[in-house]
C-alpha positions in Angstrom: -10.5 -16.0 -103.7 -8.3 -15.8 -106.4 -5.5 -18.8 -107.0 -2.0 -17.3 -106.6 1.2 -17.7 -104.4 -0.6 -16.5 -101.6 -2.9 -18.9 -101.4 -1.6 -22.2 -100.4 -0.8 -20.1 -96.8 -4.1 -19.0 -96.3 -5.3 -22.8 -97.0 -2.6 -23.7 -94.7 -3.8 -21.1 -91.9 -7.7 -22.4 -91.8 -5.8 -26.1 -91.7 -4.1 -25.3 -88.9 -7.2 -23.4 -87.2 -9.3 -26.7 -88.2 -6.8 -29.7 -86.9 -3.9 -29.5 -85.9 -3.7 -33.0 -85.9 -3.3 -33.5 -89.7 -1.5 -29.7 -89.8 1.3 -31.1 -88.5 1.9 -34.5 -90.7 1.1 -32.5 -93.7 3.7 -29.8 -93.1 6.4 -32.2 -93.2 5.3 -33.3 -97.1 6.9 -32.0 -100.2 5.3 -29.1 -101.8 3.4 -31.2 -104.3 2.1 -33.5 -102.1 1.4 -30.6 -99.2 -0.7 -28.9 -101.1 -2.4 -31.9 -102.5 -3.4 -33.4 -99.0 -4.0 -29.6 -97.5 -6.7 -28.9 -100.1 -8.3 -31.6 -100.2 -8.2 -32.0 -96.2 -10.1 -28.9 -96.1 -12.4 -29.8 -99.0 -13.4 -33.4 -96.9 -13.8 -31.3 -93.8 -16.1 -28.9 -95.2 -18.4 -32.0 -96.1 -17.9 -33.9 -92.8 -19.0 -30.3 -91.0 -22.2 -30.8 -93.2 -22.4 -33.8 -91.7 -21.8 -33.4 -88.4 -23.8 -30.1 -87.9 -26.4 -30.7 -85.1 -28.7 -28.0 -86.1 -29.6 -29.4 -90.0 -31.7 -32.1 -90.1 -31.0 -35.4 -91.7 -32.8 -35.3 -94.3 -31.3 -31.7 -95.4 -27.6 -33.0 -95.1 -29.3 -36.2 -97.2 -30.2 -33.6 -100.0 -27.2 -31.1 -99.8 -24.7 -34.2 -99.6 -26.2 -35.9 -102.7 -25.9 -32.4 -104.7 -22.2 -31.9 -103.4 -21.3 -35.1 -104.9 -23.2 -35.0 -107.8 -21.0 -31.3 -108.1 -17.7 -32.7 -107.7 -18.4 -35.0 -111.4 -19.3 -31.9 -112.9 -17.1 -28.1 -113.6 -17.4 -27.1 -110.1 -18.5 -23.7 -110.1 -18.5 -21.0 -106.9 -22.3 -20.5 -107.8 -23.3 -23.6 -108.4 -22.2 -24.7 -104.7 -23.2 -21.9 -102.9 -26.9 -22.3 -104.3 -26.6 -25.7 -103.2 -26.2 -24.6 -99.8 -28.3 -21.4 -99.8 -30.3 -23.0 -97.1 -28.3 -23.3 -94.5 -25.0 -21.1 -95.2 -25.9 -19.2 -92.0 -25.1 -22.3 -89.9 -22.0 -23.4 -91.7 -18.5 -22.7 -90.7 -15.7 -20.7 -93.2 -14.5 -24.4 -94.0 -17.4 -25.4 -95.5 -18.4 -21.6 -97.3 -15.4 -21.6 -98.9 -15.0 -25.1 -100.4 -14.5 -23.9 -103.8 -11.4 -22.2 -102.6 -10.2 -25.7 -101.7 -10.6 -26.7 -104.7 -8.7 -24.3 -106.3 -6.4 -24.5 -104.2 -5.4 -28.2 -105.1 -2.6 -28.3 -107.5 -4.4 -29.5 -111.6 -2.4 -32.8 -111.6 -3.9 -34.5 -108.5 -7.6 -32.2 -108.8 -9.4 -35.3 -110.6 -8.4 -37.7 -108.2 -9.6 -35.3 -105.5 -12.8 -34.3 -106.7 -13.6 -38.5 -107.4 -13.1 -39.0 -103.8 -15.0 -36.4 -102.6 -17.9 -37.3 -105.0 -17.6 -40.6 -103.4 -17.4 -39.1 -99.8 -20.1 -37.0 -99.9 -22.4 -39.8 -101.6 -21.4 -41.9 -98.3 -21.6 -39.4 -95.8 -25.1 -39.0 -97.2 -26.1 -42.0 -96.9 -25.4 -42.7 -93.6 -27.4 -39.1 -92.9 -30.7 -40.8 -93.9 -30.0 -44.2 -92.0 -29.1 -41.7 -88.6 -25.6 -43.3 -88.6 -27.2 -46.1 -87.1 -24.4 -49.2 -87.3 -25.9 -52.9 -86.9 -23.3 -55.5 -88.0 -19.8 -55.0 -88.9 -20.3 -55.1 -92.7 -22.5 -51.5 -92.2 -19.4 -50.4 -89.8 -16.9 -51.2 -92.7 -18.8 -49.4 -95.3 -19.6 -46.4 -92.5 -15.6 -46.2 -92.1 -14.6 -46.5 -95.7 -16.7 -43.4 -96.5 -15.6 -41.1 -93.9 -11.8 -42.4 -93.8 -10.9 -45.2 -96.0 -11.3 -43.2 -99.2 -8.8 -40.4 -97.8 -6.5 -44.1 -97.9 -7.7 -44.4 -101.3 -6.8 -40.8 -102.4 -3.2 -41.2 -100.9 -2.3 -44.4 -102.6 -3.3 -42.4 -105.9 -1.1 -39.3 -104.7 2.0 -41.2 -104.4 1.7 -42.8 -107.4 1.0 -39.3 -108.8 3.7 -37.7 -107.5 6.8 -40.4 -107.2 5.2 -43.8 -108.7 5.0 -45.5 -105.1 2.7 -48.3 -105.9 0.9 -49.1 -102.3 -2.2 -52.2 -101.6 -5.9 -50.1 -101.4 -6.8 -53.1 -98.9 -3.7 -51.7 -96.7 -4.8 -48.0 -97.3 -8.5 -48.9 -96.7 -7.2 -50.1 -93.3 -5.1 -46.9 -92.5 -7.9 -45.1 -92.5 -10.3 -47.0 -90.9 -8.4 -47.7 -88.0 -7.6 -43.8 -87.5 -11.6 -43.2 -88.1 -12.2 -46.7 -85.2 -9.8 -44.4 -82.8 -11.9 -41.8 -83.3 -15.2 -43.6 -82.9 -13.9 -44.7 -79.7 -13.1 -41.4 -78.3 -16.7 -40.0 -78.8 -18.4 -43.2 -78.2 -20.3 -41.5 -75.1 -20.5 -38.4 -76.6 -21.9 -39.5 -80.0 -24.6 -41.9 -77.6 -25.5 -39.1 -75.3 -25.6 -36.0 -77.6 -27.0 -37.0 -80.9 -28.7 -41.0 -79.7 -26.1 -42.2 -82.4 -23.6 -45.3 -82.3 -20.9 -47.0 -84.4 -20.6 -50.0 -82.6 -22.8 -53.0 -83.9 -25.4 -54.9 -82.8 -23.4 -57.3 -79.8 -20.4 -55.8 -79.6 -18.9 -54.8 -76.6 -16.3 -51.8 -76.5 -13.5 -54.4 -76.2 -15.0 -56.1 -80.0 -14.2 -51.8 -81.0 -10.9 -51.6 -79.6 -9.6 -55.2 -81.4 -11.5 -53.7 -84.7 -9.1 -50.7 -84.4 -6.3 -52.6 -83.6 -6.9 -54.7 -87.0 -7.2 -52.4 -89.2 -4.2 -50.2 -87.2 -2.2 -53.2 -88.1 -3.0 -53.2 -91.8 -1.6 -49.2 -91.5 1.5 -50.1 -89.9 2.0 -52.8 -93.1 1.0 -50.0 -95.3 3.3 -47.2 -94.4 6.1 -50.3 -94.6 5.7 -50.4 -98.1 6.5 -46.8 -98.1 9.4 -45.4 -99.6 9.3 -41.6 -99.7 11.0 -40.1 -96.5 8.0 -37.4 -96.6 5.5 -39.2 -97.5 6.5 -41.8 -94.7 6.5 -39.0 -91.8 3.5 -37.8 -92.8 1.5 -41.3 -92.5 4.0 -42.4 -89.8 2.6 -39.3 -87.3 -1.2 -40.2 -87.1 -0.6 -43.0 -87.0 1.4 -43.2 -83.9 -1.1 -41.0 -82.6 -3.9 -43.4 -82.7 -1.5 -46.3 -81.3 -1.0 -43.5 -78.1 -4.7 -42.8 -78.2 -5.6 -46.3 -78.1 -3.3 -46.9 -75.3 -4.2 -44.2 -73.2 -8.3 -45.0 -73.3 -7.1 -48.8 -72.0 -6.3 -46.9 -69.3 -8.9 -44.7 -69.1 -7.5 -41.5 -70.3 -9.5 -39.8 -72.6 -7.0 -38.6 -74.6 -2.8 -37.8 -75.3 -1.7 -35.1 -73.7 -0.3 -32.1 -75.7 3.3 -32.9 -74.1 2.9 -36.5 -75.5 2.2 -34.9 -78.7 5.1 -32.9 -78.9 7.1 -35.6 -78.0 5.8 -38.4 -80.8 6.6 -35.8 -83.1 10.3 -35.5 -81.9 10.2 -39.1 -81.7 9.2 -39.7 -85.2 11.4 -37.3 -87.0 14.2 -39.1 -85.2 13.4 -42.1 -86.3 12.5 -41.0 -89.9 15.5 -39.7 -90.8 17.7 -42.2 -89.4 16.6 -44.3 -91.9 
């Protein structure tokens, strides 16, 4: 696909169709910014669907992982990626065929810091391929949560300082998205154990020991989008955010998950709150 006016909507309408989730918090940025988290959103997701895909081995995603990131330090070229996945392009979803869109689609300014983080993404999601995602001790769950989530914390910091100068602590970022990626281990715990014989919860650790791991790091988020300044930018952390706080709440009690009502409503009730201030 050519880059032109047209494109940031059609970015925008696989977003949506992907997660509506993040759809929503990104909407609510400044056009910059929007675009900047949209693409490279859709650029993480296609890796992570590499990742996740039950019907490619691990040592395939090892190999395909290690030559996506090894891509993203060079000119990334259409060709050169879809070689790459020649293999297995039959299996994989439009997200991940049309990465190179995503890149494109990412405005110049904030492309390097992108691509970096994606290099270092897909070098970690790779990783934890070969080892079969299996987590022993909280040190191998940190570095497991810093490659799928913590660098997206990374990327943001970089973004705002990009885009308005907002100087933010990485530890902080780290934390916001480790905590969202510790929600989201919680929710699938079963799933992940039962499905693919895969678990995120070290050696010892009870599912309580998970829950006060994502309350930690949730903590170090809420201190991080208080150093905020950016009415946009401040939405747009401020929504998942209180979606994994509602989450987290609503597994205490058993519930697997918010309902879309509840949704709906944290939205309103952000907003509100937002731009009151």
């Amino acid at each position: 696909m050519k880059k032109n006016e047209q494109f940031p909507k059609e970015a925008m309408r696989v977003l949506k169709e992907t997660s509506r989730t993040f759809y929503i918090p990104i909407t609510f940025l400044k056009s910059d910014l929007k675009h900047s988290v949209a693409s490279a959103y859709l650029v993480m997701r296609a890796i992570d669907e590499i990742e996740d895909h039950e019907l490619i081995s691990n040592d395939t995603k090892y190999e395909l992982l290690m030559q996506v990131s090894e891509l993203f330090k060079q000119p990334f070229t259409e060709e050169a990626y879809l070689r790459i996945i020649e293999p297995v392009k039959e299996q994989l979803p439009e997200v991940s065929l049309r990465l190179y869109d995503w890149v494109q689609a990412c405005p110049e300014g904030s492309r390097p810091m992108m691509m970096e983080i994606s290099s270092e993404m897909a070098f970690g999601m790779a990783k934890w391929a070969k080892k079969n995602w299996q987590v022993q001790t909280k040190e191998d769950l940190d570095d497991y949560t810093y490659y799928v989530a913590g660098v997206v914390g990374v990327y943001l910091s970089k973004l705002w300082y990009w885009s308005y100068g907002q100087e933010t602590d990485l530890d902080l970022a780290i934390g916001f998205g480790r905590g969202l990626q510790a929600v989201n281990i919680l929710r699938n715990q079963k799933e992940d154990i039962e499905e693919r014989s895969v678990s995120f919860v070290p050696d010892g650790w009870s599912r309580d020991d998970l829950f006060a791991y994502a309350e930690d790091n949730l903590k170090k988020a809420d201190a991080y989008i208080a150093t905020l300044s950016e009415k946009s930018t401040v939405m747009f952390c401020r929504l998942p955010l209180e979606f994994a706080h509602k989450s987290l709440k609503a597994m205490k009690k058993g519930q697997e998950k918010m309902s879309r009502a509840e949704v709906e409503q944290t939205v309103n009730e952000v907003k509100m709150e937002v731009d009151s201030k």
